[in-house]
Backbone as CSV, one residue per row, in Angstrom:
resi,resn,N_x,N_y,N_z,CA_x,CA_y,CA_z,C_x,C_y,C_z
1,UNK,8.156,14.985,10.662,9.174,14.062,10.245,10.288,14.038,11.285
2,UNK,10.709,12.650,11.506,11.966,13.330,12.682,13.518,12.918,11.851
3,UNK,13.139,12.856,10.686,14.840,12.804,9.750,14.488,13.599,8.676
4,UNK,15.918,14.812,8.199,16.095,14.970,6.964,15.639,13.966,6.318
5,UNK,16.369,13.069,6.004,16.287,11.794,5.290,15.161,10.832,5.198
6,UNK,14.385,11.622,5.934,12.813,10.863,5.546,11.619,11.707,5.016
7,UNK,11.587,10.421,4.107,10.829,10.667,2.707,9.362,9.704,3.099
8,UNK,8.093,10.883,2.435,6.648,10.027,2.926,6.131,9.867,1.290
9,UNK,5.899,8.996,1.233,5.872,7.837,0.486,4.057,8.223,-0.538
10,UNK,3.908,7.789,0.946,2.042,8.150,0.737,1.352,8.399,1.637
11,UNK,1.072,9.668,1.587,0.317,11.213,2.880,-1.109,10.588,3.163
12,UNK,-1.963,9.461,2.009,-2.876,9.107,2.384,-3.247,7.498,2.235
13,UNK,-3.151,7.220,3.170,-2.784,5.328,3.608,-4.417,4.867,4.257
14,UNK,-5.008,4.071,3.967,-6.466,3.401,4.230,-6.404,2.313,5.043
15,UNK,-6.040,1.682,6.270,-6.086,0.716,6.536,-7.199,-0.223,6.257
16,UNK,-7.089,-1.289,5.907,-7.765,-2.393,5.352,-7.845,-4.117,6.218
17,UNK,-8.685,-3.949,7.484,-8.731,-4.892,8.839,-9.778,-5.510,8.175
18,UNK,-11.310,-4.774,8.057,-12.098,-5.566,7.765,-12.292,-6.376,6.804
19,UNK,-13.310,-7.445,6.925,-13.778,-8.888,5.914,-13.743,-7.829,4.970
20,UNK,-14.957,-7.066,4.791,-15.682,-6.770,3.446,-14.827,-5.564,3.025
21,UNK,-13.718,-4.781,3.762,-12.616,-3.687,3.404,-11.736,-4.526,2.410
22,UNK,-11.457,-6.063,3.159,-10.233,-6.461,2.364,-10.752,-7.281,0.844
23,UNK,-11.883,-7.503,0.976,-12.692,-8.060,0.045,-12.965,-6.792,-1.188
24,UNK,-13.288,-5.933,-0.842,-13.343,-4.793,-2.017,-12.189,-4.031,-2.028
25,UNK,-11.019,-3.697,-1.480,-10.151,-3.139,-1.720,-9.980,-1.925,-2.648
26,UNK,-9.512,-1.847,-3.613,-9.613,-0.277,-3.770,-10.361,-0.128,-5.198
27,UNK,-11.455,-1.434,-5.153,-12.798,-1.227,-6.146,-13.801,0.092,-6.016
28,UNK,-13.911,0.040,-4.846,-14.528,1.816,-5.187,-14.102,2.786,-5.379
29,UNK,-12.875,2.713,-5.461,-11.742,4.017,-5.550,-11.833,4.747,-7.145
30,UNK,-12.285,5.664,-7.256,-12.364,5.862,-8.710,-11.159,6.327,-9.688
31,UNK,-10.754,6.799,-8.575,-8.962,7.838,-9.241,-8.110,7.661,-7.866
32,UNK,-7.743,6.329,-8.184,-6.592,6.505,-7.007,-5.522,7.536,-7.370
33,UNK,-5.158,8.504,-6.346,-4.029,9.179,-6.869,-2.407,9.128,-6.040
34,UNK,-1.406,9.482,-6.663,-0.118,9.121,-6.128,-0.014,9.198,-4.535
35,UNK,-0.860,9.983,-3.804,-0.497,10.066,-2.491,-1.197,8.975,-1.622
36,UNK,-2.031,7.879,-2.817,-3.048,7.345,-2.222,-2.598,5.598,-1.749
37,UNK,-2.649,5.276,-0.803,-2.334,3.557,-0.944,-3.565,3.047,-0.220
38,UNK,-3.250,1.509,-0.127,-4.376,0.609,0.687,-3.335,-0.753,1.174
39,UNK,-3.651,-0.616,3.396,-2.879,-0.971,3.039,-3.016,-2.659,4.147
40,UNK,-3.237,-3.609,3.541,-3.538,-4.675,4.139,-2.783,-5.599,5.196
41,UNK,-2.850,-5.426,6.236,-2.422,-5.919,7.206,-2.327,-7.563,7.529
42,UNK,-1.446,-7.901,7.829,-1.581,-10.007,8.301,-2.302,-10.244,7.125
43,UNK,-1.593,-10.124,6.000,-2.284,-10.577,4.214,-0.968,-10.839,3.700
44,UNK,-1.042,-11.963,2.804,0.074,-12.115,1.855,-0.274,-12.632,0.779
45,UNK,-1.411,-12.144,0.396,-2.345,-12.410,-1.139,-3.165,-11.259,-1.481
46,UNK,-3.359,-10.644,-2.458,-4.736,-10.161,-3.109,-5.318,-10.456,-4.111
47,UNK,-6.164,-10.194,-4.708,-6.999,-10.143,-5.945,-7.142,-9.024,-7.035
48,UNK,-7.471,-8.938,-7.948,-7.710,-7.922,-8.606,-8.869,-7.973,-9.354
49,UNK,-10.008,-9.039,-8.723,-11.056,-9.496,-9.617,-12.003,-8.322,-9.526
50,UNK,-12.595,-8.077,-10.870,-13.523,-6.631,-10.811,-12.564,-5.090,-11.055
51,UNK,-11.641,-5.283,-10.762,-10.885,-4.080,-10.834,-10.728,-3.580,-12.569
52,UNK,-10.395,-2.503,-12.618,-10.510,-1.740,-14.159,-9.509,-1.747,-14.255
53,UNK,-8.389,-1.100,-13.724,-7.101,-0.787,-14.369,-5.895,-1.840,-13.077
54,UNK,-4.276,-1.789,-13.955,-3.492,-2.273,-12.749,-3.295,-1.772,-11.707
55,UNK,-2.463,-2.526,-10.583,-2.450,-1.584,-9.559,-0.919,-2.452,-9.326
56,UNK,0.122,-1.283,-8.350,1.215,-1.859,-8.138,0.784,-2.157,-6.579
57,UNK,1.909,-3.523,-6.263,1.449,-4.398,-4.795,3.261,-4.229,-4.400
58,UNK,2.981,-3.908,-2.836,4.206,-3.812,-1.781,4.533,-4.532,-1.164
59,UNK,4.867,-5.630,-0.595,4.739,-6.544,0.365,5.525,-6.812,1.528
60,UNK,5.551,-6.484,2.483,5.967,-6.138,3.735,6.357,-7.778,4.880
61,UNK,7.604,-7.395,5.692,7.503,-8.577,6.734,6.913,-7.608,8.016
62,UNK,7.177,-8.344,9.305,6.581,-7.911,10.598,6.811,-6.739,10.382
63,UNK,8.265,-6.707,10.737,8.652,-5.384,10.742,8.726,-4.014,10.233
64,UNK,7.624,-4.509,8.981,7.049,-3.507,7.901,8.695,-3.076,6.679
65,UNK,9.522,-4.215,6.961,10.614,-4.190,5.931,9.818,-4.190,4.935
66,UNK,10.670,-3.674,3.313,9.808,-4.270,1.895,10.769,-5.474,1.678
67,UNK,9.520,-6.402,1.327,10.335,-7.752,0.965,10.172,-8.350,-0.786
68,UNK,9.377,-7.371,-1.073,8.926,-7.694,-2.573,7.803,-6.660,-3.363
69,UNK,8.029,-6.204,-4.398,7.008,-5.786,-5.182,6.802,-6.235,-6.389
70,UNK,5.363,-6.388,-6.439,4.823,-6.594,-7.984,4.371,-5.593,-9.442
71,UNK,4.550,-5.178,-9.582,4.487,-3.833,-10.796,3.144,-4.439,-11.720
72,UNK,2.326,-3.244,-12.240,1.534,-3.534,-13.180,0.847,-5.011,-12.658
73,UNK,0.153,-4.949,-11.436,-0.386,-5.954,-11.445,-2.271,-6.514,-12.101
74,UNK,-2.449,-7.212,-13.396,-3.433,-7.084,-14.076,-5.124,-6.897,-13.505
75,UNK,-5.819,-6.678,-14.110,-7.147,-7.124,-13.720,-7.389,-8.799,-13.664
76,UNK,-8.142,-9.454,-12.450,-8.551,-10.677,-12.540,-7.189,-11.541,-12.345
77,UNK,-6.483,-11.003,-11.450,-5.158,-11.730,-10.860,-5.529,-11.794,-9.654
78,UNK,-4.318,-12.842,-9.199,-3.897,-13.072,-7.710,-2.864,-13.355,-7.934
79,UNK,-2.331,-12.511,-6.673,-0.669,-12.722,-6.413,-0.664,-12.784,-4.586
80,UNK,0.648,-13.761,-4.583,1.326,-14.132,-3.559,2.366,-14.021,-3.223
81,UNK,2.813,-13.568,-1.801,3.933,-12.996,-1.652,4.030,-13.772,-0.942
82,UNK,5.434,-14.963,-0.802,5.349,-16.120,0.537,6.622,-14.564,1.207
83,UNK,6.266,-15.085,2.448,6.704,-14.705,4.171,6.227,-13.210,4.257
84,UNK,5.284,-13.008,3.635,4.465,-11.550,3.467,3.824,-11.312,4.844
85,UNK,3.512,-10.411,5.541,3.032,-9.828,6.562,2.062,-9.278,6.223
86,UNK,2.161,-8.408,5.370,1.058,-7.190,4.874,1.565,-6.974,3.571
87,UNK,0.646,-6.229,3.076,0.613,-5.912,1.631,0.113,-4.289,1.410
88,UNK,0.923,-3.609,0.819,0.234,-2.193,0.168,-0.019,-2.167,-1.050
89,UNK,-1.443,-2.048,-1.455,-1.550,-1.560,-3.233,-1.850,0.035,-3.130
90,UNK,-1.931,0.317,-4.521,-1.710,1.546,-5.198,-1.732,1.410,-6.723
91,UNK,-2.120,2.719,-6.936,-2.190,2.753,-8.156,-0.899,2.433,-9.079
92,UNK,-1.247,1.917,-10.131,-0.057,1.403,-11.385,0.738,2.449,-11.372
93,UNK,2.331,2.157,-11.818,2.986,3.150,-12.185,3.723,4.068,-11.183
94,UNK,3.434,3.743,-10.088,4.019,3.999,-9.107,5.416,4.916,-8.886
95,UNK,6.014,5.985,-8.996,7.036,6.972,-9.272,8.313,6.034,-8.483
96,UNK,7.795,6.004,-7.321,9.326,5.764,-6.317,9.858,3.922,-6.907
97,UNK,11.449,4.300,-6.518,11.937,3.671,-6.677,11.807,2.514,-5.694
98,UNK,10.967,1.540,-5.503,10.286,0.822,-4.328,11.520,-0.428,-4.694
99,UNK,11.739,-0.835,-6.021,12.653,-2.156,-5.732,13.916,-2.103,-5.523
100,UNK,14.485,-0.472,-5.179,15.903,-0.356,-4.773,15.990,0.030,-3.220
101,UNK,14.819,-0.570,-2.447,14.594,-0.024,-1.149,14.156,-1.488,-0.478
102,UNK,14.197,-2.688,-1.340,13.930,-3.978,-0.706,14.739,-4.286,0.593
103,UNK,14.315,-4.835,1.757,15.049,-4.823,2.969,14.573,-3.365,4.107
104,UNK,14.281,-2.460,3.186,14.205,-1.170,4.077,12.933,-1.080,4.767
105,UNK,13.013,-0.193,6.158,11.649,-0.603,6.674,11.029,0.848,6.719
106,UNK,9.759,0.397,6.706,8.681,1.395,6.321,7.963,2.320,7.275
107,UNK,8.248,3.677,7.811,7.065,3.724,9.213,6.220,4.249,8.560
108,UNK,5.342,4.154,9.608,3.603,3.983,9.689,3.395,5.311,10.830
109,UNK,2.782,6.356,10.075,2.435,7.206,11.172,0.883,7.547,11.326
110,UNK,0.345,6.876,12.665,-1.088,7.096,12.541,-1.936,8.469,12.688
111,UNK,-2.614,8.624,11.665,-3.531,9.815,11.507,-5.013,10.094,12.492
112,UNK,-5.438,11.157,11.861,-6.893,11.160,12.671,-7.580,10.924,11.574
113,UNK,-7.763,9.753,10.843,-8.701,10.125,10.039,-9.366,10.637,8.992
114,UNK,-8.443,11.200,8.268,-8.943,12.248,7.568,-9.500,12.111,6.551
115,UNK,-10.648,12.709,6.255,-11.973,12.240,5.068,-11.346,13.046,3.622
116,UNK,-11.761,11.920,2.725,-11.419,12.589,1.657,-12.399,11.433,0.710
117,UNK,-13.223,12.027,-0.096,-14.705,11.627,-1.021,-14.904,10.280,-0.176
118,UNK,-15.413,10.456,0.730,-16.433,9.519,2.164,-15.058,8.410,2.587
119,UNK,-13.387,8.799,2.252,-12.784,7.537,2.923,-11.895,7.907,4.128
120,UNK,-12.280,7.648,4.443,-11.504,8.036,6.009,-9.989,7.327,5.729
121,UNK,-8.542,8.363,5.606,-7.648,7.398,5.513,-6.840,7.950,7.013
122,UNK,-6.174,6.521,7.680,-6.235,6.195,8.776,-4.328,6.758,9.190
123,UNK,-3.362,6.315,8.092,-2.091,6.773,8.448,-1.412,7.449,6.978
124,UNK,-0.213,7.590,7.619,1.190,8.168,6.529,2.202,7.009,6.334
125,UNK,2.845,6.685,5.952,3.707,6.457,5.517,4.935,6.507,4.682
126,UNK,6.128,6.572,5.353,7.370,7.178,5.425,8.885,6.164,4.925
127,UNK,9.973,6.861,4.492,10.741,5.594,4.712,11.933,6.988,4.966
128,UNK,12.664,5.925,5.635,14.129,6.913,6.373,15.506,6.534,4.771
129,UNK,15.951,7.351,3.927,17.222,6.812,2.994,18.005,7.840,3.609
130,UNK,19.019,6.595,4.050,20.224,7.036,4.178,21.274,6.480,3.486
């Protein structure tokens, strides 16, 4: 970490580039858990078709600012975030206080990889409160 003041968000982040990554999204995920996100890059839509339970959605500009979140988002939805960059889901219920951090920007620290039940997740992610 290079601040006191920074706080990591979620230790295990999935990047989501490919067709058929962004197309199944975190349908195979059986127990997403709090440290867990997915996190879609140059997207400002998802789906939730097929999915079992909600999932909360992040929505990011270039600069990986948060510009919006959706809470409890249902099964068999789509949501849109206009001037969205990217998008992070996660599981429902989400602890942190994500809509008192709108404007704030997000880093991205890239990982090696690290396997956990066959998913390779790719970064961290952090936010600096000051």
């Amino acid at each position: 970490m290079s601040s006191d003041k920074e706080v990591v968000l979620w230790s295990k982040v999935k990047s989501m580039k490919k067709f058929h990554q962004r197309l199944i999204g975190m349908l195979k995920e059986k127990q997403p858990t709090t440290e867990m996100a997915f996190w879609f890059p140059f997207c400002k839509s998802i789906h939730t078709w097929g999915m079992k339970e909600p999932i909360d959605v992040v929505a990011l500009d270039k600069e990986h600012r948060i510009i919006g979140i959706r809470r409890f988002v249902c099964p068999n939805e789509i949501v849109r975030f206009k001037g969205a960059y990217g998008l992070i889901e996660m599981a429902a219920g989400n602890f942190w206080p994500i809509e008192k951090w709108i404007g704030k920007e997000l880093k991205f620290t890239r990982k090696h990889g690290e396997l956990n039940e066959k998913v390779y997740f790719d970064y961290c992610i952090a936010i600096e409160l000051t």
